[in-house]
C-alpha positions in Angstrom: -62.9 57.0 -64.9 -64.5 55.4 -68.4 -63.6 57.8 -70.8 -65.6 57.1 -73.9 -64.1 57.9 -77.7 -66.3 57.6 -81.0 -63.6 56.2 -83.1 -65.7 56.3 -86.5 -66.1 59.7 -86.1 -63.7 62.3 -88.6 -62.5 62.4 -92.1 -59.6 59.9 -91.6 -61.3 57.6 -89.2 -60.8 55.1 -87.8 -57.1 55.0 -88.3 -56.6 58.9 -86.7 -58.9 58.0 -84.1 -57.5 54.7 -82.9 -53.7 55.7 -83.4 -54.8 59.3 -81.0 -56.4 56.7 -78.7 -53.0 54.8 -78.5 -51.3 58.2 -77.4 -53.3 59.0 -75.4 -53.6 55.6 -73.7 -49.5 56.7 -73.2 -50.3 59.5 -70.7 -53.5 58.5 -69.0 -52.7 56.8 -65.5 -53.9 53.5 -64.5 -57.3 54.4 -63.1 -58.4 55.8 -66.5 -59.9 53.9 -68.8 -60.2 54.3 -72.7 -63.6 52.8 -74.3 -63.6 52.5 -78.0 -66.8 52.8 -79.4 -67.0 51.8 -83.3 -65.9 48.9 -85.4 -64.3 46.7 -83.1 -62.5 43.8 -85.7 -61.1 47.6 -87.7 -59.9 48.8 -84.4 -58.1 45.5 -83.6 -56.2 45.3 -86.7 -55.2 48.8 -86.4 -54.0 48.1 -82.6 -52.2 45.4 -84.1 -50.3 46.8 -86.8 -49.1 49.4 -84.1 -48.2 46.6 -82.1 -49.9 47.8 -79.2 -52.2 45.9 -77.0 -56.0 45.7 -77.2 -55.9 44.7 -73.7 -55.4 48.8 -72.8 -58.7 49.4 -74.4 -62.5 48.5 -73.5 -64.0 48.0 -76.9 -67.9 48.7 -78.1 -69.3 47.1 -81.1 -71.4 49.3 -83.2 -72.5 48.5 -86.8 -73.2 52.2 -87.9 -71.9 55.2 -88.8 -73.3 59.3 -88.8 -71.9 60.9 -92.2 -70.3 64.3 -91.8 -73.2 65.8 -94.2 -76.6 63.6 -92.6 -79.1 64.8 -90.7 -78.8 65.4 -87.1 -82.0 64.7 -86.0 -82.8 61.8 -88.6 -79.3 60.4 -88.2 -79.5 59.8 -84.4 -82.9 58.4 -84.6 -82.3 56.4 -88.1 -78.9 54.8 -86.9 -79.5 53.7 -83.2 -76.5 51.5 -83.3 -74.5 54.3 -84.9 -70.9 55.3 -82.9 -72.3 58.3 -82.0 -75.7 57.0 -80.7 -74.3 54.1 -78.8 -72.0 56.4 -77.3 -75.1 58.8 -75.5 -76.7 56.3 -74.5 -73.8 55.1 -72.7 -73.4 58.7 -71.3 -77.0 58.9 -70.1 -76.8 55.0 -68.8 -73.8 56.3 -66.8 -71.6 53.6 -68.7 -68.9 56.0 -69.5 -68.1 59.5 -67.8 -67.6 61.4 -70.8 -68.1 61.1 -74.7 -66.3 62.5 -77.3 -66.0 62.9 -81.4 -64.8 64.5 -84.3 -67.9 63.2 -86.2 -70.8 65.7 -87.4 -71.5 68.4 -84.7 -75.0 68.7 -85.4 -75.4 65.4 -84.3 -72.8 65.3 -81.4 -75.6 68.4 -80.4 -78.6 66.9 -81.0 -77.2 64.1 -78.9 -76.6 65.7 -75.8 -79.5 67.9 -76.0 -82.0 64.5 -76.3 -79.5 62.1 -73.9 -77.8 63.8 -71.2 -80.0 66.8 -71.6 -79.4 70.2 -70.5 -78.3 71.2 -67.0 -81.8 73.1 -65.6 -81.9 76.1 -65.8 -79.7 76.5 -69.1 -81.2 77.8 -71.9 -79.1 76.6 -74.8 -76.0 74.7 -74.6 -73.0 76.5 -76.5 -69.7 75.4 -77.6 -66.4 77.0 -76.5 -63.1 77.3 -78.5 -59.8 78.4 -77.3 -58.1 81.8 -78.5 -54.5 82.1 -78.2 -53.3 85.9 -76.8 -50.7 87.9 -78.4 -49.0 88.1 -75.3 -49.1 84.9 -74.3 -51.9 82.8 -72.6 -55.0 81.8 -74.1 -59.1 83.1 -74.1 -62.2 81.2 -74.3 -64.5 81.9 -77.0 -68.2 81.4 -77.2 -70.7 80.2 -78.5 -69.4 78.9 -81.6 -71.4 77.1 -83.8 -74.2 75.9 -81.7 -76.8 78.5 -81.4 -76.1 80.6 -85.0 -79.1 82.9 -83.3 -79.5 84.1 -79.5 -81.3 85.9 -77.0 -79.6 88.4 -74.7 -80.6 86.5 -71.4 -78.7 83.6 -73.4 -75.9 86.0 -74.1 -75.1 85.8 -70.4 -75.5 82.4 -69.4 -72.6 81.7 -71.5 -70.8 84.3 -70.1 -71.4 82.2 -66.9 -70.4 78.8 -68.6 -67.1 80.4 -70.1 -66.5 81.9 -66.9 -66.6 78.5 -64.9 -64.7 76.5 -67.8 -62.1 79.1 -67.7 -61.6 78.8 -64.2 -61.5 74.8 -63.7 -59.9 74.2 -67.0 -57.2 77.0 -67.8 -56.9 78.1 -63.7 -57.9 81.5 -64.7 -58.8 83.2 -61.5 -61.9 86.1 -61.8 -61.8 85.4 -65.6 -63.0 88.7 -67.0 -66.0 88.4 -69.5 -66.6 90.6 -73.0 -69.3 90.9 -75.4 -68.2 90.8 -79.0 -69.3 94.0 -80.6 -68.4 96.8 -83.5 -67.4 99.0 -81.1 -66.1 99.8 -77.1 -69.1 102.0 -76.0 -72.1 100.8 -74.5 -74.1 102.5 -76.8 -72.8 100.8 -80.1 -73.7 98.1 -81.5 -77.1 95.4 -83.1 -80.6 94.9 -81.3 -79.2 91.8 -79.6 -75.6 93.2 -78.3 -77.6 96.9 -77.5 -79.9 94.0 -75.3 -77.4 91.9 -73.4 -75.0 95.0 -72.4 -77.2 96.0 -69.8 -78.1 92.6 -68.5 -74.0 91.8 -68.7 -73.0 95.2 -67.1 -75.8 94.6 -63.8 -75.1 90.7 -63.2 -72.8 89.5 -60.2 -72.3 86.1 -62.3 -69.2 87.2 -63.4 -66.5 89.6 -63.8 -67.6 91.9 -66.9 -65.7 94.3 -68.4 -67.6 95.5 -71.5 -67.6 95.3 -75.1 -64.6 94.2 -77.1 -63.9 94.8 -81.2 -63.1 92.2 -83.7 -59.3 93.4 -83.1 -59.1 92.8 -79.6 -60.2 88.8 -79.7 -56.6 88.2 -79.8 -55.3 90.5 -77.0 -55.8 90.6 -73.5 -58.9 93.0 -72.6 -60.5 89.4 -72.0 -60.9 86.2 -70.5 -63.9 84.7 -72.1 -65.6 86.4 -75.1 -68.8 86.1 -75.8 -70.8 86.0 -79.0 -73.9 84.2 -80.9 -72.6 81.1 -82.6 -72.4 82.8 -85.7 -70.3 85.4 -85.1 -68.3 83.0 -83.4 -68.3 80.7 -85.8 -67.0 83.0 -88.3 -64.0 84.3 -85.9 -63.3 80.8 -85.1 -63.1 79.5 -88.8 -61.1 83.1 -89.8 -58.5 82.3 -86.8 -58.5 78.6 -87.7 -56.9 80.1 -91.5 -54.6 82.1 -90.1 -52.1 78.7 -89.2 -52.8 77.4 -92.2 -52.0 80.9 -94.2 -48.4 81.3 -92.5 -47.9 77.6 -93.3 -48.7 78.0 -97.0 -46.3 81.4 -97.0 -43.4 79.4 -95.4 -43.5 82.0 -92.1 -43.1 80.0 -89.0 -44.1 82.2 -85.8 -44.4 80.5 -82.0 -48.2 83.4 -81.8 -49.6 81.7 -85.0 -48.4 77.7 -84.1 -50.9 78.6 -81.5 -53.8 78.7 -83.7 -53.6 74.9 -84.6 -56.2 73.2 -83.6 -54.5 70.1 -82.9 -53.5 71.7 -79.7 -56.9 71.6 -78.2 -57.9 68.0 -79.6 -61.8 69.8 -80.1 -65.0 72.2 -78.3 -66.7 71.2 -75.4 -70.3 71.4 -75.2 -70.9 73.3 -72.2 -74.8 73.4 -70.5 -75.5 69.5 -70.5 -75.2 67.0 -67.8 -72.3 65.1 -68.9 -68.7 66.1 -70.0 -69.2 66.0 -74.2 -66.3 67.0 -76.5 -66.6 67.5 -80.3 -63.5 67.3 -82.4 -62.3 69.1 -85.7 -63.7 67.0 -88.6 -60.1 67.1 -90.0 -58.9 65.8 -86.8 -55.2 64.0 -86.7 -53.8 61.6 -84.3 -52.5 64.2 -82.0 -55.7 66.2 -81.8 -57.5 63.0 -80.9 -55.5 62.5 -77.9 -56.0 65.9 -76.6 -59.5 65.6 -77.1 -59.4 62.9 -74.8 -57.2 64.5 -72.2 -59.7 67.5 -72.4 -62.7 64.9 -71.9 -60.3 63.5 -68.6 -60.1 67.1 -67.2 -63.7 68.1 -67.8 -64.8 65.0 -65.4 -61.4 65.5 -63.0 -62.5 69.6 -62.2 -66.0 68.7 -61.4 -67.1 71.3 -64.4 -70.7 69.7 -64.8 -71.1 70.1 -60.8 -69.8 73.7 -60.9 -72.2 74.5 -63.7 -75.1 73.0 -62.0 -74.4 74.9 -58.5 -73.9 78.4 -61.0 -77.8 77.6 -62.4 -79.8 76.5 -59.1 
């Protein structure tokens, strides 16, 4: 497996990115292969500061980089020999078997929406986040951030995509599937969650169990939750405060450790034809690595072959 990482991607690039790569070189087996895809002669002088060999890596010499606040669109197609670039066109050249980042998202989208492309049959990708229960255990949350506006038909397909990731990712058997809304009943609620209920309630893609309120993200009516990206996008940034809050206040709590996002090394992209992960901009050493282990398990469950078989 050729596991490819954009290592000019994040604010403290390249030396979080190459140090996470060196950990998690640590705890991937022999038969796995790290490619570095950024400034090579950089990368080697970090490798050998740490004193750890060059010879665990594959290397990919690229002479651009995507800003965090560029253009997308113009950035892909202005900077072909960006990390980013170089790293779908590897994807879609079957180079590498997944591609990941925690460079600008818009562009890690735009990217695999014009590279890999979507899997048929999928309307819009979306991105998922983890949400860690009270009780213990952890729900998937999506979209959030790709699609700010959606449609109720693609209100449900990520229900479906949550549904599979939970499953091969987390082991969550018959994950059960809410709709974010502002209230329990069917009856409550805007023109878009009034729209997908219905649709939700009737389909035999997955295990629904109706509508859930902004205080039940973090309990356990739910599996997967799903929302536009953003709603989800403001629950996700709200939860992401919450570690950072209790660490300010001096409170240390093992329910609110769980919201650091270094525990989940970053959001795949679920709907395209290639395993793509997108990392925290902020991301450290440690949620580099995870990143990468998460890009490992996305290839080792079969997740893109599971989501094609769901949309035929």
């Amino acid at each position: 497996m050729k596991i490819g990482l954009d290592i000019m991607g994040g604010d403290y690039a390249p030396k979080a990115t190459v140090l996470g790569a060196i950990e998690a070189c640590k705890v991937l087996s022999a038969d796995h292969q790290l490619v570095l895809i950024g400034d090579k002669p950089t990368a080697l002088a970090l490798l050998e500061e740490q004193g750890f060999s060059a010879d665990n890596f594959e290397f990919v010499h690229t002479t651009e980089v995507i800003g965090m606040g560029e253009h997308p669109t113009k950035a892909i197609v202005q900077k072909p020999d960006s990390s980013i670039s170089v790293g779908f066109k590897m994807l879609k050249e079957g180079l590498i078997d997944t591609f990941s980042s925690a460079g600008n998202t818009g562009a890690m989208l735009v990217g695999s929406v014009f590279s890999v492309k979507s899997i048929p049959g999928v309307i819009r990708p979306a991105m998922a986040s983890i949400v860690p229960k009270l009780k213990g255990g952890l729900g998937i949350l999506l979209d959030v951030g790709a699609n700010a506006d959606c449609k109720p038909e693609t209100l449900v397909q990520f229900g479906v995509l949550g549904s599979i990731y939970a499953e091969l990712i987390y082991n969550v058997e018959s994950p059960r599937v809410a709709l974010v809304n502002i209230g329990e009943e069917e009856e409550k609620g805007n023109m878009l969650a009034l729209a997908t209920y219905p649709l939700m309630k009737e389909t035999k893609l997955f295990n629904f169990v109706g509508n859930v309120e902004g205080r039940d993200i973090f309990g356990d009516q739910a599996d997967v939750i799903v929302t536009d990206g953003f709603t989800g996008n403001v629950i996700l940034k709200m939860a992401e405060s919450f570690y950072v809050i209790t660490m300010k206040k001096g409170l240390r709590d093992e329910f609110f450790d769980r919201f650091n996002y270094e525990q989940y090394g970053g959001s795949p992209i679920l709907g395209v034809n290639a395993p793509v992960v997108v990392g925290h901009g902020i991301s450290n050493p440690k949620a580099i690595k995870n990143m990468v282990l998460l890009s490992r398990d996305m290839v080792e469950s079969g997740l893109i072959e599971k989501i094609k078989q769901a949309f035929q």
